[in-house]
C-alpha positions as CSV (number, residue, x, y, z in Angstrom):
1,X,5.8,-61.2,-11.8
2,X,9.6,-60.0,-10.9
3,X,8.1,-56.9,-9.6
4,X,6.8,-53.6,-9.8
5,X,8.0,-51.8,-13.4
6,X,8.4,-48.1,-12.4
7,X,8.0,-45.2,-14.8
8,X,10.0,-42.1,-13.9
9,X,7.8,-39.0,-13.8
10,X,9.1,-35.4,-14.5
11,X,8.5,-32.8,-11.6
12,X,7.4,-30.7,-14.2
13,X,5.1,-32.7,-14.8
14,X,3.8,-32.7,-11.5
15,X,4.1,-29.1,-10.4
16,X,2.1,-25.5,-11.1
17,X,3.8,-23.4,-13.3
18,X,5.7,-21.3,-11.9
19,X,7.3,-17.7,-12.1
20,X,10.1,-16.4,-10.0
21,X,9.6,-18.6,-7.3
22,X,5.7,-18.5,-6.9
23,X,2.9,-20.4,-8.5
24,X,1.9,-18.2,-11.6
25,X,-1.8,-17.6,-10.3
26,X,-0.4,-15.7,-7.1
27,X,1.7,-13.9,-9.2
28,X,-0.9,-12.4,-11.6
29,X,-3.0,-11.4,-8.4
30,X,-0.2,-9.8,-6.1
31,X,0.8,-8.0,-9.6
32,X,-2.9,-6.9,-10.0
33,X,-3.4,-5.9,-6.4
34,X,0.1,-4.1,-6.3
35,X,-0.7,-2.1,-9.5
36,X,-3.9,-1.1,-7.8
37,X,-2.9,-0.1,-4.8
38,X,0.0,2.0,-6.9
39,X,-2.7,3.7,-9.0
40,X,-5.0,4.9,-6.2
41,X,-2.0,5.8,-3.2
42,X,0.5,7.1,-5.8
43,X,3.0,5.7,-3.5
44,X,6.7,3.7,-4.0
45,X,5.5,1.9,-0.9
46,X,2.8,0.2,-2.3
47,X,5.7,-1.7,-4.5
48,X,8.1,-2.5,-1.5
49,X,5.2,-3.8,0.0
50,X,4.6,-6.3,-3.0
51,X,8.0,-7.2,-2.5
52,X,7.5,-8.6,0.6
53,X,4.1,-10.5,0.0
54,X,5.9,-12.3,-3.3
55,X,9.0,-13.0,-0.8
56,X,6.9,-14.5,1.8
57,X,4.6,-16.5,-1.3
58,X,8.5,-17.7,-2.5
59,X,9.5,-18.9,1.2
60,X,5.8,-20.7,1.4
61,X,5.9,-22.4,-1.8
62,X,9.7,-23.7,-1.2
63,X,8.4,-26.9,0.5
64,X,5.0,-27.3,-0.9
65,X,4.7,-25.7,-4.9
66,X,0.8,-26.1,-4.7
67,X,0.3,-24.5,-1.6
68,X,-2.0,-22.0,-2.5
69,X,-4.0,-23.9,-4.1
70,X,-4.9,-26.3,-1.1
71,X,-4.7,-23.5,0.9
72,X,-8.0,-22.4,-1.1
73,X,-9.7,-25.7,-1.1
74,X,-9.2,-26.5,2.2
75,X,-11.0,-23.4,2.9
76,X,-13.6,-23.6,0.8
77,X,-14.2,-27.1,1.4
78,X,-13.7,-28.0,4.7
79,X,-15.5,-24.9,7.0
80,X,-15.0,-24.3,10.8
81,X,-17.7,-26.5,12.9
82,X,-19.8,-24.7,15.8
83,X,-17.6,-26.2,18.7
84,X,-14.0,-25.8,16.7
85,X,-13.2,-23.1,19.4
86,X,-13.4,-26.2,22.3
87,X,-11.7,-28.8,20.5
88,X,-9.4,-26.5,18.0
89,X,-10.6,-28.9,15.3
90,X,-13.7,-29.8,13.5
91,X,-15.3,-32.2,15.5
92,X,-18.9,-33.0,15.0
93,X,-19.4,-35.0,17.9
94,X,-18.7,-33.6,21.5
């Protein structure tokens, strides 16, 4: 054994799909949400403020693509303990 044989792998391979600059998920539902909001207030304002929410989503998913994502499962999987407020973590042991 020489060594280890390394395999290149394709960062597309290993990345979301993504649409001008955010994962395509957070796309669909600022899209949804801004269309909405459009339809109820009747307002142009409703689509600058899109604008800004898919700006900041582009600026957040410059480092990490999947951010989102492990945004979501780190919330759903990983809830605040009683004491979080003394320690500012989850710590089940004082």
């Amino acid at each position: 054994m020489t060594g280890l044989e390394r395999d290149t792998v394709f960062v597309a391979l290993t990345r979301p799909q993504m649409f001008a600059g955010v994962t395509y998920s957070y796309f669909v539902v600022n899209a949804v949400v801004a269309t909405e909001l459009f339809l109820i207030f009747h307002s142009i304002w409703v689509l600058a403020v899109a604008l800004v929410v898919h700006v900041a989503g582009v600026l957040l998913c410059l480092r990490e693509p999947r951010i989102f994502d492990l945004w979501l499962t780190r919330v759903s999987r990983c809830p605040r303990v009683r004491n979080h407020a003394i320690w500012r973590c989850n710590s089940y042991r004082p």
